[in-house]
N, C-alpha and C positions, 0 to 999 in steps of 0.2 A: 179743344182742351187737351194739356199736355196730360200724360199717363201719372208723370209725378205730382199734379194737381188735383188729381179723379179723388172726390169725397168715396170715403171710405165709413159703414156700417161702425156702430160700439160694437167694442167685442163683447159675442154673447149672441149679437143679432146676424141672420144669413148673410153670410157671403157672397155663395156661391149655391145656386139651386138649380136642379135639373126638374122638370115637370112633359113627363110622356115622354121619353126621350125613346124613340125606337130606331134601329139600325138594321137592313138586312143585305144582306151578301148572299146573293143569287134566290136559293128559297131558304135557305136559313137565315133566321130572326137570330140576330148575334145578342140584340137590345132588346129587350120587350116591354117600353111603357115604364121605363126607370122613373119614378120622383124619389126625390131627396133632397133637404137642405141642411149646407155644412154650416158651421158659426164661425163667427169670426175668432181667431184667436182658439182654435181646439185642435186637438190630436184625433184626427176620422179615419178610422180600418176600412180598408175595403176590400172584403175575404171573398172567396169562393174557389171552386175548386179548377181546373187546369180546362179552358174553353167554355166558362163560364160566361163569359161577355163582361172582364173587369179589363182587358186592355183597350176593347171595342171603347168602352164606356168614357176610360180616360183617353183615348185619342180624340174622342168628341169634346174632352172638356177642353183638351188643347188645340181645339178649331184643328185637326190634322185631317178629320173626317168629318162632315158635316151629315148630323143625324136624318132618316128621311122625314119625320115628323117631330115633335116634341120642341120644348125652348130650352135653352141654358143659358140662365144667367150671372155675371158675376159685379157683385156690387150695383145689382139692378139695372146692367145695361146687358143686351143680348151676347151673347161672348163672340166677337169677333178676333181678327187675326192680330191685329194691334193689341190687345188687352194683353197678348202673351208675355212682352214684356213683364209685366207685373206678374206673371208666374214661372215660378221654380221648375224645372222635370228632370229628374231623376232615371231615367227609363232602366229597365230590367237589362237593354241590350248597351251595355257598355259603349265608350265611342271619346277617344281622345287622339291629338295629336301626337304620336310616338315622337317624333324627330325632335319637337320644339319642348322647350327648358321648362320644367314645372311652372315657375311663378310668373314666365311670359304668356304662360296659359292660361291661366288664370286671369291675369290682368285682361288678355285679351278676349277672353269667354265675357270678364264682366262689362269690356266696354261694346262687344256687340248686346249689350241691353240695356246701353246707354251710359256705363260711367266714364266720366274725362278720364286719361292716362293717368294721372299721376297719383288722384286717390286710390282709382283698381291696381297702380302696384304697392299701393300701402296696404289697402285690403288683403292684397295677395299674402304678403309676407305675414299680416297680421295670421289670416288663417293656417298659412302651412304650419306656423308657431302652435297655435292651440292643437294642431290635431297633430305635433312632434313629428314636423317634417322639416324644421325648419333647416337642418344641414344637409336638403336632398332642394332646395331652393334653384339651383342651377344646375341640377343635373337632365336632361335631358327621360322625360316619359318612361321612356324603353327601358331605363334603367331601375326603375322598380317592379317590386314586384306589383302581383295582383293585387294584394290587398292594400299597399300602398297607393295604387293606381286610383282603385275604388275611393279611400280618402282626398283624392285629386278633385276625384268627380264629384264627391260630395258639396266641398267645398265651392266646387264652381255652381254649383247646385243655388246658394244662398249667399254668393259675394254681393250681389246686388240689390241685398237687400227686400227678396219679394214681399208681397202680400200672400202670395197661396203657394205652397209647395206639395209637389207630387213625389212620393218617394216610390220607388218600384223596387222591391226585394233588396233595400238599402245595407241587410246585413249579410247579404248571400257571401259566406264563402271568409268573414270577417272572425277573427279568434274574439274570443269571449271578451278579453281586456278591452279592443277595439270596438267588440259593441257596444260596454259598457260607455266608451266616451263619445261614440256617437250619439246613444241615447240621450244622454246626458245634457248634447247639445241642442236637440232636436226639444228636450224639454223646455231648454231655454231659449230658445225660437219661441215657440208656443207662448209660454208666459212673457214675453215682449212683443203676444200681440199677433203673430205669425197665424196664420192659417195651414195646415197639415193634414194632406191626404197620405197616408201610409197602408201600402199597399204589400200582402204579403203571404206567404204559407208559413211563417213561423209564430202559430197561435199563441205560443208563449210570452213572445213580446209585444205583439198585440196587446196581450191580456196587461204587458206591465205597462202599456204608453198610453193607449188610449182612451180619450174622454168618451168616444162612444162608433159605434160599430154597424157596417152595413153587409149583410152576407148575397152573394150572386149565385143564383143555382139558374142555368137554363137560359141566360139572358134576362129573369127576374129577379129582381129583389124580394126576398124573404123574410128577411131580418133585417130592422135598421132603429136604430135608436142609442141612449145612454149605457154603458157597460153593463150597469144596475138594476136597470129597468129590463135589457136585455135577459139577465139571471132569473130576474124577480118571474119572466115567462116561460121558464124550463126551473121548476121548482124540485124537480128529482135531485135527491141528495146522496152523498156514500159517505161512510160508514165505516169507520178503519179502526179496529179493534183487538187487544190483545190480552191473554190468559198469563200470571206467570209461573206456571211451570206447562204451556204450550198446550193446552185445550184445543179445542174447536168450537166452535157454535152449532148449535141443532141444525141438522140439513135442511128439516123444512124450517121457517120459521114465517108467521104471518106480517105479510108489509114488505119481504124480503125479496127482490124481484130477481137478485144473482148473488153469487160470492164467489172469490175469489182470493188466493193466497198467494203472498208476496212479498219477500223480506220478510220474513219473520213476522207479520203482520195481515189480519185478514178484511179485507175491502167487502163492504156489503151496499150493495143498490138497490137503494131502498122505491118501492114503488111509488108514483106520485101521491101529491098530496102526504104520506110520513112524514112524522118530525123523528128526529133521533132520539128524542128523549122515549118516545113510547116502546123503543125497544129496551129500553136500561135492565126495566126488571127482571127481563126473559134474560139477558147477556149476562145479570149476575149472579142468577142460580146457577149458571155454568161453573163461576168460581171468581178468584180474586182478580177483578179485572185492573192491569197495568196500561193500559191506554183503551180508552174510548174519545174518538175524534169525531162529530160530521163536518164536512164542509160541503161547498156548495157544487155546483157542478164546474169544469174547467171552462174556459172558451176553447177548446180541442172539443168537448164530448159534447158541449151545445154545438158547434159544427154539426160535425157527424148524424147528431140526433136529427138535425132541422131538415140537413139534406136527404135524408133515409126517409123523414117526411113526407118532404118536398115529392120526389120520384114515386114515394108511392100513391101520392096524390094525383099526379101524373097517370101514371100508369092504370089507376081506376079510374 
């Protein structure tokens, strides 16, 4: 069966699932026993901290490494070396032909994954247009810069079309404007369907792209589920509150696990279980209060909390 024939899952339903998937390199367990399943058609984080076991992980999804136990499947068939056509990769470590002409490269990145010549240079030209490259079309690699480069590679990232895309630190090093249109695009992959692994240290955009989130500490999975659901299991809240003529709040106060002052503006973390309302009364004896905020916790400070966990779980 041709790859461009391979029945394909509704989106909504798995893609792409990893079950035990363990990897070791010498006596270090890089993998330990990974499950997860992504959906078709979403945007999936896949956070942890620097030797975590998230490149381990994706080199297995891209048959690079073959796991020593565990299955990984995509669209229900075992993930062999053929299937890769039908995926995107993005890798963290950059990799283009400097000599040869932008849109020859392109063209020719898409037809080694199979498209005929003549649509991969219409493809081509189509994308360099959307991502405002289109008058660096025959300039030669070498002649952009880094971050121009980066939209090179994006682009050859997705001319073909994938089912699953793996993005690896896709904004590293991109000015804000150019994340913004990246993003942009990447949601609209998604919403036509696209399947999207985004892989990253920048928990902020994390927190604006994805439909839901898997965190690595140690070669385990820690956290994995919907953004929402994610939040809903770290219910500590803060607290950002102001006086106007510049008060303070009581040093002790019950429920109040920290405080802190910043911008003009005082942040309180509130102990689990608090709601913010039960502190109102105590905040307004203080005096006329000009802002009282809670929100919820970031995906930064669920990070950090899970892993500070994690290790001390460990550790005892």
């Amino acid at each position: 069966m041709k790859q461009s024939d391979m029945a394909l899952p509704p989106v909504g339903a798995p893609l792409l699932t990893l079950e035990g998937v363990t990897k070791h390199y010498g006596e270090v367990r890089a993998v330990d026993g990974i499950s997860l399943s992504i959906p078709r058609g979403s945007i999936y984080g896949f956070l942890g901290p620097n030797g975590a076991g998230k490149t381990t992980t994706i080199r297995g999804i891209m048959n690079i490494v073959l796991p020593d136990s565990g299955t990984i499947r995509f669209a229900g068939r075992p993930m062999t070396g053929d299937l890769r056509d039908r995926i995107g990769y993005l890798p963290e470590e950059r990799g283009l032909y400097r000599k040869m002409k932008c849109r020859e490269q392109l063209a020719y990145l898409g037809e080694l994954k199979g498209m005929a010549r003549k649509p991969a240079l219409a493809a081509a030209d189509d994308w360099m247009d959307r991502l405002e490259l289109g008058d660096w079309k025959d300039h030669k690699v070498a002649d952009l810069s880094k971050g121009m480069q980066q939209k090179i590679q994006f682009a050859a990232t997705f001319i073909f079309k994938p089912d699953l895309v793996i993005l690896d630190e896709v904004f590293s090093g991109l000015d804000p404007l150019n994340i913004e249109l990246l993003r942009d695009m990447i949601l609209t992959a998604r919403d036509e369907g696209t399947t999207i692994i985004f892989s990253t240290h920048m928990l902020a955009e994390a927190e604006k792209i994805c439909d839901a989130v898997c965190l690595i500490e140690g070669g385990q999975m820690i956290i994995d589920g919907p953004l929402d659901q994610v939040r809903a299991n770290f219910p500590r809240q803060r607290l950002k509150v102001a006086w106007d003529d510049g008060r303070e709040p009581p040093q002790t106060m019950p429920g109040v696990a920290a405080m802190e002052f910043a911008d003009g503006v005082w942040q309180l973390t509130l102990d689990d279980g608090i709601k913010p309302s039960a502190l109102l009364p105590a905040l307004q004896e203080v005096g006329n209060l000009t802002l009282f905020s809670g929100n919820r916790p970031t995906l930064s400070e669920i990070f950090l909390e899970a892993v500070a966990r994690h290790r001390q779980e460990v550790r005892s």
